[in-house]
Every structure is written in structure tokens, then in C-alpha cells.
N, C-alpha and C positions, 0 to 999 in steps of 0.2 A: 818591707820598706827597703829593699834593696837599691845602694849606692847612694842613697841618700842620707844625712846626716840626723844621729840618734837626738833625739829629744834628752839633754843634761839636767839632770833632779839632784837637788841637795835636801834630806832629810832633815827637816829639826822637830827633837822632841826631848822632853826631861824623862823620859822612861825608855831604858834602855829593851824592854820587853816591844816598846810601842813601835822605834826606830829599825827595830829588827822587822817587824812584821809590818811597815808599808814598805820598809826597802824590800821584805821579800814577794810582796804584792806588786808592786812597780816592776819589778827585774824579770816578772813574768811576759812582760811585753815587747817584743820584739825591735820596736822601734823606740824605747825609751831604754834610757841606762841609769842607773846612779853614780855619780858621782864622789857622795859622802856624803856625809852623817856628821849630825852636830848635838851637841847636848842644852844647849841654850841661845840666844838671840846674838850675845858678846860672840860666843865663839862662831856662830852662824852668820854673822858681819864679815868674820878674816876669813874665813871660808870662800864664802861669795866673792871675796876680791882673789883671793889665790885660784879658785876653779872652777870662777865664771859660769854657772849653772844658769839653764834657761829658765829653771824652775822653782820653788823653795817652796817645802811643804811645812806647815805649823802645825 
């Protein structure tokens, strides 16, 4: 996907084992990124308005 812009994922999950292993599933793909990682929906709200993700995984 070169010069085009990465696909923005924000992770949310309540297990910190789960959030690790799609962020490290995601990051395997060359035209998508992560962004951040969130622990719950409250904190996955201020997230999404601070860094705009095109994506948000439950």
C-alpha cells in the first residue's frame, strides 16, 4: 500500500491478554496501523475523539 494512507484501529477490550493479541494480529498488516488500545467503552469514547481512528474493534 505504498503512499497511501494506513487504515487507524483503536483496540478495545477488558483483557489486557486479548488487546495485546489483536493489536499484535492487526500490526501484522502492512497497510493498517494501531493506533491505541483501550480498556473499556468510557475510556474508548476520549480515545476516539483524541486519535480519530477509522476503526474500533470490541
Amino acid at each position: 500500500m505504498t503512499g497511501e494512507r494506513k487504515i487507524r484501529v483503536l483496540v478495545v477490550d477488558d483483557s489486557p491478554f486479548m488487546r495485546q493479541l489483536i493489536s499484535n494480529a492487526i500490526s501484522n498488516s502492512d497497510d493498517i496501523v494501531v493506533v491505541g488500545t483501550a480498556r473499556n467503552g468510557e475510556e474508548a469514547v476520549q480515545k476516539c475523539r483524541d486519535l480519530r481512528p477509522d476503526v474500533l474493534t470490541l
